[in-house]
C-alpha positions as a Markdown table, in Angstrom:
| # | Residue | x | y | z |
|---|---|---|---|---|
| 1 | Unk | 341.7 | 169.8 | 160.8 |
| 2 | Unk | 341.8 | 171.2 | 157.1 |
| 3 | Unk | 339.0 | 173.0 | 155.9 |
| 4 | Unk | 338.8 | 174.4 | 152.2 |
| 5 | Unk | 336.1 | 178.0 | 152.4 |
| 6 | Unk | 334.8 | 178.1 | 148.8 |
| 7 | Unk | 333.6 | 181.9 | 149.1 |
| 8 | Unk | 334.1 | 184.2 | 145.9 |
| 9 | Unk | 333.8 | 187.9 | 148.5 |
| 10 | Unk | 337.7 | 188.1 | 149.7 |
| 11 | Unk | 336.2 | 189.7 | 152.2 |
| 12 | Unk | 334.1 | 187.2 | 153.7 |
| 13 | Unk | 336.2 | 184.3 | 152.7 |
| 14 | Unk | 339.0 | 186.3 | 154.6 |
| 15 | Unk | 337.1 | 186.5 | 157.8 |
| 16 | Unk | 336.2 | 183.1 | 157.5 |
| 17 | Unk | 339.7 | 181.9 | 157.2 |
| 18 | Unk | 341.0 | 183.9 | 160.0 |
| 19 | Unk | 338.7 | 182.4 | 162.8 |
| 20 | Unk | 339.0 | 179.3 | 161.7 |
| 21 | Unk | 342.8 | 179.3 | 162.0 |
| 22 | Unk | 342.2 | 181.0 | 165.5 |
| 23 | Unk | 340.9 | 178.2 | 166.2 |
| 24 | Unk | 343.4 | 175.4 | 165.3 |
| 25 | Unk | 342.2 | 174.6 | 161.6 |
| 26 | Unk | 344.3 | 174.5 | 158.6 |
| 27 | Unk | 342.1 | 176.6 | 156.1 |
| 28 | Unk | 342.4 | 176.8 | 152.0 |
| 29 | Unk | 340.2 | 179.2 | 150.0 |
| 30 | Unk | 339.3 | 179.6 | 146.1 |
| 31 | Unk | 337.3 | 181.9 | 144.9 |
| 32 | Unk | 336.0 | 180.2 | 141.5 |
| 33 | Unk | 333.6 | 177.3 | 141.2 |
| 34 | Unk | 335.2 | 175.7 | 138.1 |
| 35 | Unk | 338.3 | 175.3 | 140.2 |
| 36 | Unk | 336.6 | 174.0 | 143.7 |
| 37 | Unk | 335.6 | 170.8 | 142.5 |
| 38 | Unk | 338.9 | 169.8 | 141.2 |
| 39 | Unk | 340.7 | 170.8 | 144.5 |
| 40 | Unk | 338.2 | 168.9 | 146.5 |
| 41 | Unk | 338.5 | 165.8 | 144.6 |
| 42 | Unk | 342.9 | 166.1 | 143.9 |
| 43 | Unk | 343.5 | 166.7 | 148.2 |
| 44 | Unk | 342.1 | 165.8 | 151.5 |
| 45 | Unk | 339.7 | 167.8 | 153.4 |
| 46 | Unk | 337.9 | 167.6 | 157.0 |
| 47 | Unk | 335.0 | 169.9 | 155.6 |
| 48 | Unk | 334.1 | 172.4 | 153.1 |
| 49 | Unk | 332.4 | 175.6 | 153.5 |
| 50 | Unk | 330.6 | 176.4 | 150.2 |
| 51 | Unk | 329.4 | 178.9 | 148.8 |
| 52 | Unk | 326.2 | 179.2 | 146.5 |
| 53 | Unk | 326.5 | 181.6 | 144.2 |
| 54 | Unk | 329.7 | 181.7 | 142.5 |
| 55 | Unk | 331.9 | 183.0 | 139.4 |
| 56 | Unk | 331.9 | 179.7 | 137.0 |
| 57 | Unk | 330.3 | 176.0 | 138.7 |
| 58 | Unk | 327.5 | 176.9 | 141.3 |
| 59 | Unk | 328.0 | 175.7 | 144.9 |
| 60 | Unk | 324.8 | 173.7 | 144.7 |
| 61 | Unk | 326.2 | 171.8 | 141.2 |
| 62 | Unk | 329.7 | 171.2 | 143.1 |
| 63 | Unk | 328.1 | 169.3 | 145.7 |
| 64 | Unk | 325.7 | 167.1 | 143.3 |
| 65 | Unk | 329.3 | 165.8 | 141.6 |
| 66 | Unk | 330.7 | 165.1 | 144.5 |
| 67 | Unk | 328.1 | 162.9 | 145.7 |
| 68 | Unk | 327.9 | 161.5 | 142.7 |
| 69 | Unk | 331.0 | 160.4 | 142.7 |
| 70 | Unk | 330.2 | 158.9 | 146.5 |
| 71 | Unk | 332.9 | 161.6 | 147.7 |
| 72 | Unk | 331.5 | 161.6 | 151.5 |
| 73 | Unk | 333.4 | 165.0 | 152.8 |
| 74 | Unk | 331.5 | 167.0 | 155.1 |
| 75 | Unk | 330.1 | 169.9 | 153.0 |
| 76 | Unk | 328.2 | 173.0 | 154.6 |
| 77 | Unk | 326.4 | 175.5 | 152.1 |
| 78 | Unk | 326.9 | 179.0 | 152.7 |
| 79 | Unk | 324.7 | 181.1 | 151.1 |
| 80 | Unk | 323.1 | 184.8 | 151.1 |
| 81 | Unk | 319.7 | 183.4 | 149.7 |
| 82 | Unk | 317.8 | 181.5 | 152.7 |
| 83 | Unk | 314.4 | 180.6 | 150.9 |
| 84 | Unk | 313.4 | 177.1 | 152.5 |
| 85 | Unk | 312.7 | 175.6 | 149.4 |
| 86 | Unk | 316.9 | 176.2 | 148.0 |
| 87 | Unk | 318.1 | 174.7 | 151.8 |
| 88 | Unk | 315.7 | 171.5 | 151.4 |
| 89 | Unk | 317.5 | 171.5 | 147.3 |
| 90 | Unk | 320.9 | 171.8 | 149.3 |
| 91 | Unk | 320.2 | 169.2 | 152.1 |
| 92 | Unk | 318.7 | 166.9 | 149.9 |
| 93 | Unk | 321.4 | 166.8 | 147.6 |
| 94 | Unk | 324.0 | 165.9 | 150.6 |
| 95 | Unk | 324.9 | 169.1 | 152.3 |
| 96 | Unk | 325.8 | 168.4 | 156.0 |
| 97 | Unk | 324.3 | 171.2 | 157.1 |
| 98 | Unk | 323.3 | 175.0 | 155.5 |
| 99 | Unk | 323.8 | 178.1 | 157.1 |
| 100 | Unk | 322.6 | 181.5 | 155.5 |
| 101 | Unk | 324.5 | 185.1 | 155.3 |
| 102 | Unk | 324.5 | 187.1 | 157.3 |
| 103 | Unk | 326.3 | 184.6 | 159.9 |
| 104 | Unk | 328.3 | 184.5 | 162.9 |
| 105 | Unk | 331.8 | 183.0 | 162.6 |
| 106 | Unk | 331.7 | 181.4 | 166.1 |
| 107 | Unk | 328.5 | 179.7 | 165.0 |
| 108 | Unk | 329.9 | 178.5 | 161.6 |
| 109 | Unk | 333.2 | 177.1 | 163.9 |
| 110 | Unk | 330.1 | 175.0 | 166.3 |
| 111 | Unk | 328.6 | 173.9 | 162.9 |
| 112 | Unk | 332.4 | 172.7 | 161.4 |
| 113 | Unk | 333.1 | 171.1 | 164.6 |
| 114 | Unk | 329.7 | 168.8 | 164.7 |
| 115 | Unk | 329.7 | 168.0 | 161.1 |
| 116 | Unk | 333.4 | 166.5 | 161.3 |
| 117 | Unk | 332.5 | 164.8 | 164.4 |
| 118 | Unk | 329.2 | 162.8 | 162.8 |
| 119 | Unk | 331.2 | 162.3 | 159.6 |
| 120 | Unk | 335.2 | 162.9 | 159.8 |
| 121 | Unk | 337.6 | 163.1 | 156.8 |
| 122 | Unk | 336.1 | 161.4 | 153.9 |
| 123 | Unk | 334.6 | 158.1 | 155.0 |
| 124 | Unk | 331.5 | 158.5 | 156.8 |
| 125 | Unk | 330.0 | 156.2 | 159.9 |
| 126 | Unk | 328.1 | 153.8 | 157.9 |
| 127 | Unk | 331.4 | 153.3 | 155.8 |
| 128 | Unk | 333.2 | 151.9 | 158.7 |
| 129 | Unk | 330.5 | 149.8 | 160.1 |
| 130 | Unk | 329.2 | 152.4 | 162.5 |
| 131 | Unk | 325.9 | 153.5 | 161.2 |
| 132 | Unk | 323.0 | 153.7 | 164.0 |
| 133 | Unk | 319.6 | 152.5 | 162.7 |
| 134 | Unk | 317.1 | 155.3 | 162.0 |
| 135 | Unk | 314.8 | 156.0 | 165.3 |
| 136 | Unk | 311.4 | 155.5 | 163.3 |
| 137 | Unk | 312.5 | 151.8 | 162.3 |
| 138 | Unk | 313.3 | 150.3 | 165.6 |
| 139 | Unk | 309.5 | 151.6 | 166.5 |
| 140 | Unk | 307.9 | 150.5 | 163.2 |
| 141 | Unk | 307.9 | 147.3 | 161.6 |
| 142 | Unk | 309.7 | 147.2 | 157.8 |
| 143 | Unk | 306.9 | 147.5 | 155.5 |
| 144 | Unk | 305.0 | 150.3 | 157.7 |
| 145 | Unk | 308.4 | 152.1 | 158.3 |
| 146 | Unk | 308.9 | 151.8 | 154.1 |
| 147 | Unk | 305.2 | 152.8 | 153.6 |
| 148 | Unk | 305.7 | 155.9 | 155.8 |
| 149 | Unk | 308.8 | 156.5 | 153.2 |
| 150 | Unk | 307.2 | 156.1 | 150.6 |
| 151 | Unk | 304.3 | 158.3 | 151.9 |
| 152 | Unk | 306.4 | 161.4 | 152.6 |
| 153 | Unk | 308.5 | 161.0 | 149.6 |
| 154 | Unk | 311.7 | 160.6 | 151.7 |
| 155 | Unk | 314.5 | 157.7 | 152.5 |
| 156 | Unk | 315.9 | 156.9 | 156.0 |
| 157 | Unk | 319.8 | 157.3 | 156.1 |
| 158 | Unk | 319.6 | 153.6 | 156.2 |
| 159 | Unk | 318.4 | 153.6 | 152.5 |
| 160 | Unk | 320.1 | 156.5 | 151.3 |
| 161 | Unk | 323.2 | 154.6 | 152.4 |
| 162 | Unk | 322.4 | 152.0 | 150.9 |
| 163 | Unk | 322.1 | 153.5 | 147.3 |
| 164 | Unk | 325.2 | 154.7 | 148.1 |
| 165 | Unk | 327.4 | 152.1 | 148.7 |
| 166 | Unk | 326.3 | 150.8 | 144.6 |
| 167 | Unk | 328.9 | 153.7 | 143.6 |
């Protein structure tokens, strides 16, 4: 599995790298934002591990281009700032999952592992006919399950897949 670590402290992107090749993966690094979302969109990736804050393009605007341009690659934000309010921002953007500094390496491996297992490479489940129905809709009818929605300002994965297959 290839993984790209978008982390601009050598340090931590070092440490990074080397468990992840301990544990079988194929890791790339860069250390600049303005040159992470090229490389993600020019070669093939199982996941990325991005960073927030970096030199150039911010982690967070890296990841709204790529799912704007309905590029499905598991992404996982790594970030030293943990404020709820910036991981909902990162989530709700597309991030597959979000996992704040300081972190344990084993745990960032179990977190790689699950996010290329729900979504692997760059096509996700729904995109190969796959997708499970949201739990709440097979216990609420369509216009209560829309109304709840609607209510909490949110869309099932269902919907959300939806808008994007119109890329």
């Amino acid at each position: 599995m290839r993984v790209l670590v978008v982390e601009d402290e050598k340090k931590i992107a070092l440490l990074i790298q080397r468990g992840l090749r301990e544990c079988g993966f194929a890791v790339d690094m860069v250390h600049h934002g303005d040159q992470a979302l090229e490389i993600i969109l020019d070669h093939r990736f199982d996941a990325v591990v991005l960073d927030v804050m970096l030199p150039g393009r911010d982690g967070l605007s890296i990841l709204r281009a790529l799912r704007q341009k309905c590029h499905a690659v598991p992404v996982i934000i790594l970030t030293a700032r943990g404020e709820i309010s910036e991981k909902v921002e990162g989530l709700d953007l597309g991030a597959d999952d979000y996992l704040a500094k300081p972190f344990s390496v084993e745990e960032l491996i179990a977190r790689l592992r699950a996010v290329i297992r729900i979504r692997p490479g760059r096509s996700s489940l729904s995109e190969r006919g796959q997708e499970r129905p949201w739990p709440q809709e097979s216990h609420a009818s369509g216009s209560s399950a829309q109304a709840t929605s609607a209510l909490i300002g949110c869309q099932s994965p269902r919907q959300r897949t939806s808008a994007r297959r119109a890329c």
